[in-house]
C-alpha positions as CSV (number, residue, x, y, z in Angstrom):
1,X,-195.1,15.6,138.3
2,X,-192.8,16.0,140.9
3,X,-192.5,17.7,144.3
4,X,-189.4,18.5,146.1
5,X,-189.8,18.0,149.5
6,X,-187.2,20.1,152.1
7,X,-187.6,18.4,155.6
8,X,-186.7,21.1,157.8
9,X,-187.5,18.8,161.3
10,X,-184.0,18.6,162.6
11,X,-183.8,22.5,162.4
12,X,-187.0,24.4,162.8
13,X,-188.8,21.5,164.4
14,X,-187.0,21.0,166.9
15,X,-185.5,24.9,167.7
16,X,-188.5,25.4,169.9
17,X,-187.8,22.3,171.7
18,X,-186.0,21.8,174.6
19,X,-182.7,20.5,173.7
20,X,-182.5,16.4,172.4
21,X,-178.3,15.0,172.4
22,X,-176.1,15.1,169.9
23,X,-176.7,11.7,168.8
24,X,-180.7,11.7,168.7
25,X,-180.0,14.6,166.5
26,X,-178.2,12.7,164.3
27,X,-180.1,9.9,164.6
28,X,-183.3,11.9,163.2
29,X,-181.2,13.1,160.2
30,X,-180.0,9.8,159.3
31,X,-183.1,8.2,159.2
32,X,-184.8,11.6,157.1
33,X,-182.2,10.4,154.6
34,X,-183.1,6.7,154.6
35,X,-186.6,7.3,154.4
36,X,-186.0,9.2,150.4
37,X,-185.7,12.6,151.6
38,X,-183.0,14.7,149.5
39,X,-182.9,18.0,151.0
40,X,-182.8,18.5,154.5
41,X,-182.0,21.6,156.4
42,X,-180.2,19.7,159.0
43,X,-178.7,22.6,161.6
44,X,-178.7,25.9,162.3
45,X,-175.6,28.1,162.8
46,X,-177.1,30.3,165.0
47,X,-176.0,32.3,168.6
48,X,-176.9,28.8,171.0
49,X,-177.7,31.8,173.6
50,X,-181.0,32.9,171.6
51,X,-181.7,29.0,170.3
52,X,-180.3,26.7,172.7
53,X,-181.9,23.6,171.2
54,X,-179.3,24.4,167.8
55,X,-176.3,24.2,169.6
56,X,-173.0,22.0,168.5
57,X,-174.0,21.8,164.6
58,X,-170.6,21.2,163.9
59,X,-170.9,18.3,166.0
60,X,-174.2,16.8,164.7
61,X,-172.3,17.4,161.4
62,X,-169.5,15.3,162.2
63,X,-172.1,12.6,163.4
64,X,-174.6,12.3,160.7
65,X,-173.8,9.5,158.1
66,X,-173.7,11.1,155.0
67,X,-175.8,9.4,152.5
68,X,-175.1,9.6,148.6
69,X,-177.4,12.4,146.9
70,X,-178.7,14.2,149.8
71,X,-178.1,18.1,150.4
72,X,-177.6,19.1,154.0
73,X,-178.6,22.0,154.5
74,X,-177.7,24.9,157.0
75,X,-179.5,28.3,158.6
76,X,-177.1,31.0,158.4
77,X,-178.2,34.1,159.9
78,X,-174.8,36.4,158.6
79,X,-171.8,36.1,157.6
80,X,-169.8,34.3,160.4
81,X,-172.4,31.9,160.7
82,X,-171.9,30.9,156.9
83,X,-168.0,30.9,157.8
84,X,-168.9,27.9,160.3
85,X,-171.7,26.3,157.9
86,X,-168.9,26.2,155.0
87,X,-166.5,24.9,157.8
88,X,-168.8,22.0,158.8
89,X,-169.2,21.1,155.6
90,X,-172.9,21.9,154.6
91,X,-173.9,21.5,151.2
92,X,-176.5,24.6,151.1
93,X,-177.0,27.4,152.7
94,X,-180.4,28.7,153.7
95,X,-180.7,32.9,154.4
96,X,-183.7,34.2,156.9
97,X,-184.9,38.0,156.1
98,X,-188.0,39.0,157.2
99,X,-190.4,41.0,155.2
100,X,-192.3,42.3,158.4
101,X,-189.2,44.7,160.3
102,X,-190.3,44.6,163.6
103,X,-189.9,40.3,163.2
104,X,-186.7,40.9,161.4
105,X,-185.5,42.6,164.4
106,X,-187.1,40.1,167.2
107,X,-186.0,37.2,165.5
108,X,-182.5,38.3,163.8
109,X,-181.4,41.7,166.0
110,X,-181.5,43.7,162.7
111,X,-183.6,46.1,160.4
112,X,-184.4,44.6,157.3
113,X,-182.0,46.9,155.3
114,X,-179.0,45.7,157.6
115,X,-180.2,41.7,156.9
116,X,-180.0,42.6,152.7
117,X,-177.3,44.4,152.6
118,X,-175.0,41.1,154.4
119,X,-176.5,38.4,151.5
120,X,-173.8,39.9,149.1
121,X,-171.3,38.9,151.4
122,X,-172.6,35.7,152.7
123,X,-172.7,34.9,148.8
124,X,-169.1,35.2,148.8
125,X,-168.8,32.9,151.6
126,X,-170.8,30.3,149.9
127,X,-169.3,30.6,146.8
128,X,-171.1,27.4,144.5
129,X,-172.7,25.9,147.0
130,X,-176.7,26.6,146.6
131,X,-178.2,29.5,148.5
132,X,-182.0,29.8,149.2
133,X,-183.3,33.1,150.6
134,X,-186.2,32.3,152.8
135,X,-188.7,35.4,153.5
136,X,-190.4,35.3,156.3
137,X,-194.3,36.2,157.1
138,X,-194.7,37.2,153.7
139,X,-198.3,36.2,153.9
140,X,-198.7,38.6,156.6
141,X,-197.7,39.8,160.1
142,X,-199.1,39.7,163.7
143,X,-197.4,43.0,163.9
144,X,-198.2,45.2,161.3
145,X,-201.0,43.4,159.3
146,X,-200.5,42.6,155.7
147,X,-198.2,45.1,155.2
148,X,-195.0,42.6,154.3
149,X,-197.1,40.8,151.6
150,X,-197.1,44.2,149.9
151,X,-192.9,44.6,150.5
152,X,-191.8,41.0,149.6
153,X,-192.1,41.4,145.5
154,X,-189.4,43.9,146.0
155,X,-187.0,42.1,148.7
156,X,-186.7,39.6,145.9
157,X,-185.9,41.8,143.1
158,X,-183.3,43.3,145.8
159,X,-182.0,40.2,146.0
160,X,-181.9,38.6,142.9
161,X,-179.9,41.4,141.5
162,X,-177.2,40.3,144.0
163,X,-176.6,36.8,142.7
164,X,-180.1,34.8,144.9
165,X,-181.1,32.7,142.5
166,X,-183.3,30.5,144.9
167,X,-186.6,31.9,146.9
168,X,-188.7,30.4,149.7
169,X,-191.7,32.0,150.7
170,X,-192.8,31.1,154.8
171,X,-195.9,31.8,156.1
172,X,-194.1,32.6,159.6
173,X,-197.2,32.7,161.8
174,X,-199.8,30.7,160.0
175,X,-201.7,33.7,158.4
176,X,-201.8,32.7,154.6
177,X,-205.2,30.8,153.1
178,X,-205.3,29.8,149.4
179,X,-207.0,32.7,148.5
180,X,-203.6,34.8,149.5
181,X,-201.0,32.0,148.8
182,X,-202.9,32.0,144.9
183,X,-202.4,36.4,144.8
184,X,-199.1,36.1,146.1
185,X,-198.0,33.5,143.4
186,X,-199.6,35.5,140.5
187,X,-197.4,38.4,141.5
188,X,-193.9,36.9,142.4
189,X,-194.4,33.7,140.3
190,X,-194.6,30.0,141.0
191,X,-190.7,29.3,140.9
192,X,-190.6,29.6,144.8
193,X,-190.5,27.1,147.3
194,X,-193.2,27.4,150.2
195,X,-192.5,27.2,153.9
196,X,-196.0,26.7,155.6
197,X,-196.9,26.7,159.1
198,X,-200.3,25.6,160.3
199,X,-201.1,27.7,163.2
200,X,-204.5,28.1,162.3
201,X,-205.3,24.9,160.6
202,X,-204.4,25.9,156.9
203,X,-201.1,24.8,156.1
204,X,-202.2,21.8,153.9
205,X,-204.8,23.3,151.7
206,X,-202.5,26.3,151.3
207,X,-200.1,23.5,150.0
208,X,-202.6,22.1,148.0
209,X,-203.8,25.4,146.5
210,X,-199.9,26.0,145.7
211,X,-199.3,23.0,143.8
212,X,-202.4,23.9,141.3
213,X,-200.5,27.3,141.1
214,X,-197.4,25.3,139.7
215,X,-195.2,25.5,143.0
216,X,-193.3,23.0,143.0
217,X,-191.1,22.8,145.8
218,X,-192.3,22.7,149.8
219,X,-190.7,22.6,153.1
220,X,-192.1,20.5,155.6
221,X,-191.1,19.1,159.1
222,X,-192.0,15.5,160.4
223,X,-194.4,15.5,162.7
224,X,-195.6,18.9,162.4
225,X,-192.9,19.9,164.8
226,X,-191.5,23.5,164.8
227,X,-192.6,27.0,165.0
228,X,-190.7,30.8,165.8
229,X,-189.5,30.9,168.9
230,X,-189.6,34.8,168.5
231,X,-193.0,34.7,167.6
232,X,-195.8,34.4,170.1
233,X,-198.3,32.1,169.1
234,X,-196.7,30.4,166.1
235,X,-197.9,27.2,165.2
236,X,-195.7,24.0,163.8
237,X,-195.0,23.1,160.3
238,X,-196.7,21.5,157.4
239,X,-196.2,17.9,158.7
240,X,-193.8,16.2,156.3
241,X,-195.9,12.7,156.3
242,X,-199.4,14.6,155.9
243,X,-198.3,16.1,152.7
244,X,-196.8,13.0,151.6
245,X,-199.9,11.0,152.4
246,X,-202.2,13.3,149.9
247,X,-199.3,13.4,147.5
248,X,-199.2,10.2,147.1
249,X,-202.7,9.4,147.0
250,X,-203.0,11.8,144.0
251,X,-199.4,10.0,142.3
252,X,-197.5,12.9,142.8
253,X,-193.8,11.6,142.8
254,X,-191.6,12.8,145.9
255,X,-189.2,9.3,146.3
256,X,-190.3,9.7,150.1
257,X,-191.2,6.3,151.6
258,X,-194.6,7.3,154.2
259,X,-194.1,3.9,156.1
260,X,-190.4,5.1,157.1
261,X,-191.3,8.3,157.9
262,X,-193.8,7.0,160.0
263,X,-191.5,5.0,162.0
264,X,-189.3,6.9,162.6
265,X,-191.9,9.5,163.8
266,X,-192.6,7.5,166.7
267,X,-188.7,7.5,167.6
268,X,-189.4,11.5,167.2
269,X,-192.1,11.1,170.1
270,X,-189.8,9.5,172.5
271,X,-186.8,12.1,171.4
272,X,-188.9,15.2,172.5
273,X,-190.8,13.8,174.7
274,X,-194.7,14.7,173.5
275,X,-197.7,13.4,171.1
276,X,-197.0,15.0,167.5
277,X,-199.7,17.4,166.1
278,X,-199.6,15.2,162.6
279,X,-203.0,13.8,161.7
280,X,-201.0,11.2,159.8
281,X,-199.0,10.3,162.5
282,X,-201.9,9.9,165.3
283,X,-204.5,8.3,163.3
284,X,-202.5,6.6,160.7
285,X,-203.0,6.5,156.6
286,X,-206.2,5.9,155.1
């Protein structure tokens, strides 16, 4: 078996931080790539006004050492901002619509119908590269309840009928538990990638309870950095060297090498300044 692994540090971890240079930036996605990591959503082509921490991705871009075989990823929240990504050379492009409307507004400035109706376009933008539509708090909403778990089955038929041939499902604010990542897999399916915070402590099981579905793909940030800066409360990410640790341990093949993440986690520390909430990382492997 193997599990794709999307380390999403240098973007969501770090967009509720306060803002690292340029070069640590680089620095972090460099040594992502070293450590066997193929897919990493590197930067985020969003306003710097609203996320300060994501400015100059062009820059970190232009500073990154490319390494043979790794997708570089980039958020694009419309069409201008996939303009730039394709300008700055990113390989993929990663789409954020919200299944709860009152987040899609907080967090993008848009209804939900307003969000769909600009994939199309940022499709055309695109063009071959890969484009993955990641819906957000699909596992539920501290707004309105589980309302979006009952909406997302339909955003994704939505979409899929315009060309999205790649979905990621995020458990935004940390609501999901295996009981409701399991029900929302038997209704979409299992080919779905899995964005997991753990805000309340779950976001490994719920990874676990995934992979016995058949999921198959996760994102995860080193550390366990990262979290919605438009969403009060949020927790940080599934913590890239937790889930490698277990995987491991059960010979689950990612080509992720644990000791190099774990160096270069402490490097992390001194970048932003703090402890990182990874078990892995304070207490070490077993």
């Amino acid at each position: 078996m193997h599990i794709e692994v999307r380390e999403v540090g240098p973007r969501d971890g770090l967009q509720v931080e306060a803002p690292i240079s340029i070069e640590d930036r680089a620095t972090l996605i460099d040594g992502l790539a070293a450590a066997g990591l193929t897919d990493i959503e590197a930067v985020s082509f969003v306003s710097p006004a609203a996320v300060p921490a994501m400015a100059d991705p062009d820059r970190v871009m232009a500073a990154i050492h490319r390494h043979p075989g790794v997708r570089y990823w980039g958020l694009v929240p419309n069409v201008r901002g996939a303009e730039l990504a394709v300008a700055a050379g990113m390989d993929a492009l990663t789409i954020t619509v919200s299944a709860c409307p009152v987040y899609n507004q907080k967090n993008i400035r848009r209804r939900v119908e307003e969000s769909m109706a600009a994939i199309a376009d940022i499709l055309d933008v695109a063009g071959l590269r890969p484009v993955d539509l990641i819906l957000s708090c699909v596992f539920g909403s501290p707004y309105t309840g589980d309302e979006p778990s009952q909406t997302t089955p339909e955003l994704i038929s939505q979409a899929r009928q315009m060309g999205v041939g790649r979905f990621t499902l995020a458990d935004t604010t940390g609501m999901a538990t295996p009981t409701r990542v399991r029900s929302m897999l038997e209704t979409v399916g299992t080919d779905v990638g899995l964005h997991l915070h753990d805000t309340r402590g779950t976001a490994l099981v719920n990874a676990w309870e995934a992979i016995s579905c058949g999921v198959r793909r996760f994102d995860a940030a080193l550390g366990g950095l990262g979290g919605s800066p438009f969403a009060e409360g949020a927790g940080g990410n599934l913590a890239t060297e937790d889930l490698i640790h277990i995987l491991d341990d059960a010979d689950i093949h990612t080509g992720v090498d644990l000791g190099a993440l774990l160096a270069l986690g402490g490097s992390l520390r001194e970048m932003v300044g703090h402890e990182l909430s990874s078990a892995v990382a304070q207490v070490g492997p077993r």
